[in-house]
VEXGUZA-578609 format. One record per residue (C-alpha): x, y, z. Coordinates in steps of 0.2 Angstrom, whole numbers, plus 2048, in hexadecimal, padded with zeros to 3 digits. Example, Ala and Ser with C-alpha at 12.3 -4.5 7.8 and 13.67 -1.06 7.14 Angstrom:
% residues 2
83E7EA8278447FB824
***
This chain:
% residues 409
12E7C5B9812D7BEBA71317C6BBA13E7B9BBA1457BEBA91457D0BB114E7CBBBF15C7C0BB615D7CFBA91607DCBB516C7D1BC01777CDBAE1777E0BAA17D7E3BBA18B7D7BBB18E7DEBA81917F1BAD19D7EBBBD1A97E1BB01B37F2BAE1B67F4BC01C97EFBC81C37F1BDC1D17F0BE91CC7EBBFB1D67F1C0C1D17E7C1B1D97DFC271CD7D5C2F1CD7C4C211BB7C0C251B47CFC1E1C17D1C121BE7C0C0B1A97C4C0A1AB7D6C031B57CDBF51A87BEBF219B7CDBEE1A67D6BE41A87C7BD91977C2BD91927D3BD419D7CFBC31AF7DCBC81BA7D6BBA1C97D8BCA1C87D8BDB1DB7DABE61DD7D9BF71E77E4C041E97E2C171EE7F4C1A1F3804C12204802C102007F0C051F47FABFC1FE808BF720C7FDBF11FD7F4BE61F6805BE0208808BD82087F8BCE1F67F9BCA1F1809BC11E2801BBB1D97FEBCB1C880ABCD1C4808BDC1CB806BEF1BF801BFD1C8802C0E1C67FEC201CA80DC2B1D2803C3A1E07FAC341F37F6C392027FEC311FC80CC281E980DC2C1D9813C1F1DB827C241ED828C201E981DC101DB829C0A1E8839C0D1F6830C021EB82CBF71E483EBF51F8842BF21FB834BE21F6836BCF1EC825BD21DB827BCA1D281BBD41C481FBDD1C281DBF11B6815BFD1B5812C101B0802C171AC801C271A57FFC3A1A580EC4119D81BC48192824C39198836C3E1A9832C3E1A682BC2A19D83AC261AC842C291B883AC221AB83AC121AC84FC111BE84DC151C2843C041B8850BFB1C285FC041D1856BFE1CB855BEA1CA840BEB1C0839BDE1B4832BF01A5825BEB19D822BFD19D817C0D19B805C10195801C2119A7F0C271927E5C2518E7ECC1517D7E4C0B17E7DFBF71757EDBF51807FBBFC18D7F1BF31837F3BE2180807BE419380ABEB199800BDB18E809BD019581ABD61A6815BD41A080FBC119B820BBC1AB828BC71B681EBBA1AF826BAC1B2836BB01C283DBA91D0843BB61D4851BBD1DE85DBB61EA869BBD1E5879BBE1F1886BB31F5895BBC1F08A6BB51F48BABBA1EC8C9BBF1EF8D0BAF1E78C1BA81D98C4BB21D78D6BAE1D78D3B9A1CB8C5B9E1BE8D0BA51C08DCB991C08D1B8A1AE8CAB921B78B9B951AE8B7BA619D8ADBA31908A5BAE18C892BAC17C88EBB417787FBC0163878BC015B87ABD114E86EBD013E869BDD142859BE5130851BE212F84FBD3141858BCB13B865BC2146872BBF13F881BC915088FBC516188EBC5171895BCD17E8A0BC319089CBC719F8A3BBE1AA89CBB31B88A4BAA1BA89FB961CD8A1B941D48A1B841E2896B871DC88AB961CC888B941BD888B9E1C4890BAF1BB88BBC21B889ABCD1C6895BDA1D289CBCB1CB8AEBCC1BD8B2BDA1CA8B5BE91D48BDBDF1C88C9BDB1C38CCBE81D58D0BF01D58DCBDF1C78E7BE41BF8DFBD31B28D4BDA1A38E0BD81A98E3BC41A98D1BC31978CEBCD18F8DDBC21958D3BB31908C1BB717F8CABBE17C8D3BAC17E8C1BA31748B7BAE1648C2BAC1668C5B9B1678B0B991578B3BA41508BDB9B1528B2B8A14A8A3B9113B8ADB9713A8B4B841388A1B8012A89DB8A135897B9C1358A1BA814489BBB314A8A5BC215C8A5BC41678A9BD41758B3BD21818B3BE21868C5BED1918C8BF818D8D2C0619C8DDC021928E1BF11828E7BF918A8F1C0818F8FEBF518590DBF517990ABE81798F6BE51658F5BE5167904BD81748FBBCE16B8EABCD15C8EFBCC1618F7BBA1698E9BB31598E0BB514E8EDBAE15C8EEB9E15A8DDB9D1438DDB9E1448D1BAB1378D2BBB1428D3BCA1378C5BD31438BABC71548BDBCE1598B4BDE1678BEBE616F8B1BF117A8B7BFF1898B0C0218F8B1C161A18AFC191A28C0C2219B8CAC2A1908DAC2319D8E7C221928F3C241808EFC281758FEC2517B8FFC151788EDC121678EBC181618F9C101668F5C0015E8E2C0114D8EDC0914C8F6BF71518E8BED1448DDBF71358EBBF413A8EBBE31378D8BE11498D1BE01478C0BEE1568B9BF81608AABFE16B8A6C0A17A89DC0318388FC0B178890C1C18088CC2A19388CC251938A1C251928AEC2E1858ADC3B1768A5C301698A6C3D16E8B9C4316C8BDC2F15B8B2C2C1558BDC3915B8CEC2F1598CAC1E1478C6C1814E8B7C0D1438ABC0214E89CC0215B891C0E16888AC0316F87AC0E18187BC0C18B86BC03195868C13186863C1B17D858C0C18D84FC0818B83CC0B17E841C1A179831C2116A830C2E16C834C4017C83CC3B18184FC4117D855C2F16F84EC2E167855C3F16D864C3A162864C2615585EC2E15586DC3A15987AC2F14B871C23140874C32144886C34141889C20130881C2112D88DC3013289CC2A129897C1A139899C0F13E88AC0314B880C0715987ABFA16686EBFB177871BF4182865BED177855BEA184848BE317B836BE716C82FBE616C82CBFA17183FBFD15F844BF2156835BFB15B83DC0D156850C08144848BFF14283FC0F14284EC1C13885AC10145864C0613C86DBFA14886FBEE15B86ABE516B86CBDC17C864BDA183859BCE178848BD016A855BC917785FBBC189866BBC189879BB818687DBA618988AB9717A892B95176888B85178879B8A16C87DB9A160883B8D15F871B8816086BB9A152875B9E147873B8E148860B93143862BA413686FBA312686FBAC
***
């Protein structure tokens, strides 16, 4: 086969996989209005319909359930792009969302982290004038968006419900790869809860975590989650992987009387060396009580347990506690790594807190990692490591066995 074959090849595949795609454009400027939709069409969208401002494209929304994807202009008459993107985040229309335009990067980040604040199924930024192929990678994201099945209500459930779940052991952690950004091997993994209810399913934390916590039953749930994630640990070492895993604390947990005594014996229960459980710190308040605190993370540190600072940089003063707590890892909070374009805020401030890693010889990790451009910025100023769903969405534990077996070292 030729280069030329190659070329032809890849170009029909391409115009193959966009067949599926019903793209609606918002702009009110008909120039690029009218060369947005030559591309689209030449990249093979099956339909491509046209709206000069929000209010028009609403009213084609509702007699067009089929469309997948809006690209809009920000600045525009009538009802403009911002307002279009908040009615949108209010309707049962399944299609997928996209900016499209001029202005000032920051300003788009923004509105970017805004969509996903506001639970829409967001695909990325087209900056006028927008090259085939930005085009190509925004369409490919709104590709694999459709596929995904919608959203579902989530049911709502009791205290009582929660009680008999804990006792019945219906609380369970799923586990997402961290992987290292050079070459994606898997170098641990993050516990996160999830409940198993009987009735609804698999349950996110947002149905049960505050709760508990407002119950006084956050640390009988952490001790629980704890106790399953190293015993998982523990099983893969037996099989010949040795896979730390990070299990988040509160700061409300160790400022107990005899947290280093209690976790500490769940590890030893469970045989596994202390040096593979990361406690990663969360920091939306402050230590309540500080002496307490710090000298329970003293004796969990001499005993070999290792820290991370959770979400750094959203908390409760990071740099005051990076200072305190002799962590081994800067977790590099979502907020920041979502749709970070260069020379944006966000992105000054990874490669800052990069920097102080790197100084402080700790690892950096980057949370949240859903695109392709978000793992090319982080590669590109030296994070050393990842997780998030463009690696893998958090997993039972069998099914991260597999993951894991597949991408071992």
């Amino acid at each position: 086969m030729t280069k030329l074959d190659e070329i032809e090849g890849s170009a029909i595949e391409r115009v193959t996989a966009f067949s599926t795609l019903s793209v609606l454009i918002v702009e009110d400027e008909p120039a690029h209005q009218r060369i947005l939709s030559m591309q689209l069409r030449a990249l093979g969208v099956s339909q491509v319909l046209e709206a000069t401002d929000g209010e028009e494209a609403l009213e084609i929304l509702g007699r067009n359930p089929h469309i997948t994807l809006v690209i809009s202009d920000l600045m525009m008459p009538r009802l403009d792009g911002l307002e279009l993107l908040c009615q949108h985040a209010k309707s049962s229309h399944p299609a997928s969302f996209a900016i499209y335009s001029a202005m000032d990067r920051q300003l788009l980040a923004c509105m970017q982290l805004m969509a996903h604040e506001r639970a829409i199924n967001f695909v990325g930024v087209l900056v006028k004038p927008a090259s085939r192929q930005d085009i190509v990678h925004l369409l490919e994201r709104g590709r694999q968006s459709g596929a995904l099945p919608p959203r579902k209500s989530l049911p709502k459930v009791t205290q009582d419900e929660r009680n008999l779940g804990l006792t019945r052991g219906e609380f369970v952690p799923y586990f997402q790869p961290k992987v290292r950004m050079r070459d994606r091997k898997i170098i641990g993994c993050e516990s996160l809860a999830r409940w198993h209810h009987p009735v609804h399913g698999v349950l996110p934390p947002s149905l049960f975590i505050d709760q508990f916590e407002a119950e006084g039953k956050l640390e009988e749930l952490t001790e629980v989650l704890m106790s399953s994630s190293m015993e998982a640990a523990a099983r893969w070492r037996a099989s010949g992987r040795t896979i730390p895993v990070s299990v988040n604390l509160s700061l409300s947990f160790l400022a107990g009387v005899g947290a280093a005594d209690r976790i500490s014996r769940l590890a030893a229960r469970h045989q596994l060396p202390p040096e593979l459980v990361l406690l990663e710190i969360t920091e939306n308040v402050a230590m309540s009580d500080v002496g307490t605190c710090l000298e329970n993370i003293a004796r969990l540190r001499l005993r070999g347990f290792r820290f991370s600072i959770d979400d750094f940089g959203v908390g409760y003063s990071s740099l005051q506690q990076l200072v305190r707590i002799p962590f081994d890892e800067i977790k590099l909070d979502r907020s920041f790594v979502t749709g970070v374009v260069e020379n944006s805020r966000s992105a000054m401030m990874l490669e800052a807190a990069v920097a102080i890693a790197n100084r402080l010889q700790m690892m950096s990790v980057a949370e949240g990692i859903e695109t392709q451009a978000e793992w090319d910025f982080l590669s590109a100023i030296g994070c050393e490591a990842a997780q998030g769903y463009f690696i893998s969405l958090p997993i039972a534990e069998d099914a991260f066995d597999a993951w894991a077996t597949q991408n071992w070292v």
